[in-house]
C-alpha positions in Angstrom: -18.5 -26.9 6.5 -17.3 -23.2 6.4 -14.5 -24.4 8.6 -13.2 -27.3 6.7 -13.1 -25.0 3.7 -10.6 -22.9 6.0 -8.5 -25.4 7.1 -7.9 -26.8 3.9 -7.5 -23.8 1.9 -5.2 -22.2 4.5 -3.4 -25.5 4.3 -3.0 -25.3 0.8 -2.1 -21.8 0.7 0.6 -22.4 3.5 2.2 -25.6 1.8 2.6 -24.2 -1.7 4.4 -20.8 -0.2 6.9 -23.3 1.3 7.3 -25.0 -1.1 7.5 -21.8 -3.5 5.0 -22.8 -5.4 2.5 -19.9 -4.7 1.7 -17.6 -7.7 3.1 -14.5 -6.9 3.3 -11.6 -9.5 6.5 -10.3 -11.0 6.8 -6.7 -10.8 6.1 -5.2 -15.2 8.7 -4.3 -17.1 8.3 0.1 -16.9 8.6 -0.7 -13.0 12.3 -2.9 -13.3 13.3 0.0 -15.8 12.1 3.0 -13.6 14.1 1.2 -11.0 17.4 0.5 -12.4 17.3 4.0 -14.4 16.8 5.6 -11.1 20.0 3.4 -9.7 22.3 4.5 -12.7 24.0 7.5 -11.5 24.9 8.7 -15.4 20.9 8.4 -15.9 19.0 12.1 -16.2 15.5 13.3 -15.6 15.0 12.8 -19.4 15.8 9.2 -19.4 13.6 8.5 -16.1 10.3 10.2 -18.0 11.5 8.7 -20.9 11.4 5.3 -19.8 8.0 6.1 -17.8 6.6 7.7 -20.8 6.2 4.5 -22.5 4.0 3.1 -20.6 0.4 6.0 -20.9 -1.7 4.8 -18.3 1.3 5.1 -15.7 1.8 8.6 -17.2 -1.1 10.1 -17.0 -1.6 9.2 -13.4 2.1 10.1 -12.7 1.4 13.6 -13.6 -2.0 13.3 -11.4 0.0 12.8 -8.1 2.2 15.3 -9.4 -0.4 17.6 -9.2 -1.6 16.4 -5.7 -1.3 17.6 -2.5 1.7 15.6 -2.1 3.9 18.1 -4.2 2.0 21.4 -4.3 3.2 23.8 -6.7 2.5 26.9 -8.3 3.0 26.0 -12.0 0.5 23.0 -13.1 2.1 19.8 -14.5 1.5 19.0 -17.9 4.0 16.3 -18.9 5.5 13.4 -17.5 9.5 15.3 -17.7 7.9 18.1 -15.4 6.3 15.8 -13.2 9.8 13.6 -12.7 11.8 17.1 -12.4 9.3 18.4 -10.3 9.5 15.0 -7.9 12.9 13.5 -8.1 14.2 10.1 -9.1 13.2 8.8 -5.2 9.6 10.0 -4.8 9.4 8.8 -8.8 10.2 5.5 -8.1 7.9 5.2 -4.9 5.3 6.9 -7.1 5.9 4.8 -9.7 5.8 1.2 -7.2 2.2 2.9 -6.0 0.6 3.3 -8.8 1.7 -0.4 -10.6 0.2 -2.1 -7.9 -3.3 -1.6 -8.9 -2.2 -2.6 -12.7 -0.9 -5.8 -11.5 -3.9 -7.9 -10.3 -6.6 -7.5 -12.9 -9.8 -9.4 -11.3 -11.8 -12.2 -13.7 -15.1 -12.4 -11.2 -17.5 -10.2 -9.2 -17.1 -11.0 -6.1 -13.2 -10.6 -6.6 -13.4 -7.4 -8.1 -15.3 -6.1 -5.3 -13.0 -7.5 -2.9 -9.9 -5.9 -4.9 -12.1 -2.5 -5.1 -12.2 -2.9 -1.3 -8.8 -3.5 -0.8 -7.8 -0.8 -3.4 -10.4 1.9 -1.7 -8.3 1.0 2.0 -5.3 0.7 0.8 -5.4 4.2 -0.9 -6.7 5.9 2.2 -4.0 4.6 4.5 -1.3 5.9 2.2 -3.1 9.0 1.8 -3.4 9.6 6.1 0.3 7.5 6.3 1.5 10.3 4.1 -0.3 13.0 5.9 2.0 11.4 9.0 5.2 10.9 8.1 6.2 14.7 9.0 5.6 13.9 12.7 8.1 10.6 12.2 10.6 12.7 10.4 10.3 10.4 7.3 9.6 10.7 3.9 6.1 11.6 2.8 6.6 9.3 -0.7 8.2 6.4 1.3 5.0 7.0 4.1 2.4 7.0 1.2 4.0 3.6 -0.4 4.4 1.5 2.5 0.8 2.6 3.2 -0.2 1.5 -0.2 1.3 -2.2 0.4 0.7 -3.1 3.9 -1.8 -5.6 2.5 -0.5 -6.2 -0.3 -0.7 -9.8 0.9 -3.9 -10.1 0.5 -3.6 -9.9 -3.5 -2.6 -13.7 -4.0 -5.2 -14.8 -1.5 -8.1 -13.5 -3.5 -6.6 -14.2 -7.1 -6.3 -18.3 -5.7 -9.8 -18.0 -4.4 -10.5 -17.1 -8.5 -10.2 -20.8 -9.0 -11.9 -22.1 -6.0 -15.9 -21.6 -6.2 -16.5 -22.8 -2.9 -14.6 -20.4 -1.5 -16.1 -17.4 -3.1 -19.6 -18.4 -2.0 -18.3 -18.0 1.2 -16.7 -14.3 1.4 -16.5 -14.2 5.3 -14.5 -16.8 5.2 -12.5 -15.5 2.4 -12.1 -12.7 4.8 -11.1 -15.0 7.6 -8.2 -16.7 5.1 -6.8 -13.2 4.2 -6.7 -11.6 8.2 -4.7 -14.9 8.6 -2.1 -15.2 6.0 -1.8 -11.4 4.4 1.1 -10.3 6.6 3.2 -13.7 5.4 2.7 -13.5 2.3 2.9 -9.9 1.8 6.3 -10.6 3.0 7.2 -13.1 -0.1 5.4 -11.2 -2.3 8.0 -7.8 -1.3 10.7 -10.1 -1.1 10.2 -11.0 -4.4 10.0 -8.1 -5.9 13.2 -6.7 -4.0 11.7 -3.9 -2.1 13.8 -2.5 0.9 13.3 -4.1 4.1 11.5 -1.2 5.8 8.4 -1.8 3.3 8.7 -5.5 3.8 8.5 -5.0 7.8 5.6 -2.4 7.1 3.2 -5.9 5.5 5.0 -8.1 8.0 4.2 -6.1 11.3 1.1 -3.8 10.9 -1.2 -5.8 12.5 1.5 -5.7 15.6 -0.4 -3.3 17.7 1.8 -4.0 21.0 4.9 -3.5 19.0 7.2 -1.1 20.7 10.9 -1.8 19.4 12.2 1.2 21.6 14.4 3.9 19.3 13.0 6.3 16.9 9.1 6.1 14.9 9.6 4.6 11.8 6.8 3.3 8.7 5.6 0.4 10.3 4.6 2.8 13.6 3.1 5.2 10.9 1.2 2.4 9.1 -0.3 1.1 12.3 -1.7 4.9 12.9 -2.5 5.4 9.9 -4.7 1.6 9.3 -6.6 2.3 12.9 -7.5 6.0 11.8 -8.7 4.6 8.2 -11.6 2.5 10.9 -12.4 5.3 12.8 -16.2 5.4 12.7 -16.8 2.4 11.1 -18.3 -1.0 12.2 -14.7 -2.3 11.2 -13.3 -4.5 14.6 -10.3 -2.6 14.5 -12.4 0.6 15.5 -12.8 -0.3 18.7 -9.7 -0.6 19.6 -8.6 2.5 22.0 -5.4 4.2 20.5 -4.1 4.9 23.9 -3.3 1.6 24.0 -1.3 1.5 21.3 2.4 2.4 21.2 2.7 3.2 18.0 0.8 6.7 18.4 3.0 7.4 21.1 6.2 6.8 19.4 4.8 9.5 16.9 4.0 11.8 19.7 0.1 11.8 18.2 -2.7 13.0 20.0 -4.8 9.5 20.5 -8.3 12.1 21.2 -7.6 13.5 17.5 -7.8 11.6 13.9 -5.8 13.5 11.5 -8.5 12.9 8.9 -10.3 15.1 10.9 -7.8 17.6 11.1 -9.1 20.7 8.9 -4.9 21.0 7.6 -5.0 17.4 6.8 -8.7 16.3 5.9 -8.8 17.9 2.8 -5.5 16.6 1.8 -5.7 13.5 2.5 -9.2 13.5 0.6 -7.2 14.8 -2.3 -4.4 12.4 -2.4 -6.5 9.7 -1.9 -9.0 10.6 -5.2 -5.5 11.1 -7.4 -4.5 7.1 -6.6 -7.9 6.0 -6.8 -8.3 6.8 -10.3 
C-alpha cells in the first residue's frame, strides 16, 4: 500500500511540474524591493533599510545576524540603517533571501510543522557550518550561508501538497521517501522561479552529487556538500556513514576529512551562534 501511495503521488507531483502546474511560492514583496533597490546604482544605504524597514519581523532579525558571528564588530547594532551600512547592499540581499524563506511556507497541520521545523533546524545548521567554510573556497561567507539555507529548499512544495493529501501524512516515511526523490528538481523550479543566480540553483540541483568532481576551482555546491555530511556527523542519519574521504568535494576544499569543523573550537562556537540568530 505504502508503495502505491508513492508511485502515484510522485507521479502526480512529477506531471504537474511539467506541466507547470505545481504550486510554487512567489518570492513577497520586501524581498523583489530589497532586490531591485540593491540593483539601482543611484539607490543608498537609506533607501535599502528603508525599504527593509517596512517589513518588522525581517528587521528585527536583520539586525540579529548583524550582530552574529557573521559580521563581528565592536559597536552593537541597534537599527536596521546600521545593520545595512554595517553589511553592504550584497550580504543584505543574501541576508535578506535567508531570512524570507522561513516566512514563506507557513504550515496548517502537525505533522507538517514538524516536518518544516526539521527542515528549518537542518537547513540553518548547514548554512551556519557552509558559512564557517567558504574562507577555505575563497567565496563569500553570505553567498556560503544562503546557498546553505536553500539546498532543500525543494522539499517546501513537497510537504505543503502533502497538506491536502491525508493519506500521505499518516505515512511520514514515505513522505520522506517522496522528498529524498524529488527535492533537488524541484528546488530547481522553485529558484528558477524566483530568479536566483545559477550558482544557488546548481547548489539544490547538485548537493546530493557526492561523486561530483567538475575539475577547476571549489565552488558552493562543493561547500554545501561538506557542509550537509558534517551537519550528520554523529547521528543515525544514512548520510553519516558515508566516509568523507571518498568524497571529492572535501578535497577540492583542501579539508581535513579526520576533522568536522563543528568541532573545531574557532568554528563550533560560531557556527552555534549563527545558527541560533536564523533559527529565531
Amino acid at each position: 500500500m505504502s508503495d502505491d501511495i508513492k508511485t502515484r503521488i510522485l507521479s502526480e507531483l512529477i506531471e504537474e511540474l511539467e506541466q507547470d502546474k505545481l504550486v510554487l511560492p512567489s518570492l513577497p514583496e520586501v524581498a523583489l524591493k530589497v532586490r531591485d533597490t540593491v540593483e539601482d546604482e543611484n539607490a543608498t544605504t537609506k533607501d535599502v533599510a528603508h525599504v527593509i524597514a517596512t517589513d518588522a519581523a525581517l528587521s528585527a532579525k536583520l539586525i540579529q545576524v548583524a550582530n552574529s558571528p557573521l559580521l563581528r564588530g565592536s559597536k552593537h547594532i541597534d537599527s536596521v540603517n546600521m545593520a545595512v551600512t554595517r553589511m553592504g547592499n550584497t550580504m543584505v540581499r543574501n541576508t535578506v533571501n535567508s531570512l524570507i524563506v522561513q516566512q514563506i511556507f507557513q504550515p496548517t497541520t502537525d505533522i507538517t510543522d514538524t516536518l518544516f521545523r526539521s527542515f528549518w533546524t537542518h537547513s540553518t545548521e548547514v548554512a551556519a557550518i557552509s558559512q564557517a567554510l567558504a574562507g577555505m573556497a575563497r567565496l563569500k561567507a553570505d553567498q556560503a550561508m544562503f546557498a546553505g539555507l536553500v539546498h532543500d529548499i525543494g522539499a517546501l512544495p513537497i510537504i505543503k501538497y502533502a497538506e491536502d493529501i491525508p493519506e500521505l501524512l499518516e505515512k511520514p516515511d514515505v513522505l520522506a521517501e517522496i522528498i529524498r526523490e524529488l527535492h533537488t528538481v524541484i528546488g530547481i523550479a522553485l529558484l528558477s522561479k524566483w530568479e536566483f543566480p545559477q550558482d544557488i540553483i546548481n547548489v539544490a540541483a547538485k548537493h546530493e552529487d557526492l561523486t561530483r568532481d567538475p575539475g577547476g576551482t571549489p565552488d558552493l555546491v562543493d561547500v554545501v556538500i561538506a557542509a550537509n555530511l558534517q551537519s550528520y556527523f554523529g547521528t543515525a542519519h544514512p548520510l553519516a556513514k558515508v566516509s568523507w574521504s571518498d568524497v571529492p568535494a572535501f578535497a577540492r576544499l583542501g579539508l581535513d576529512t579526520e576533522v568536522s569543523v563543528i568541532d573545531m573550537e574557532e568554528s563550533g562556537d560560531s557556527i552555534r551562534e549563527l545558527q541560533a540568530s536564523l533559527l529565531v
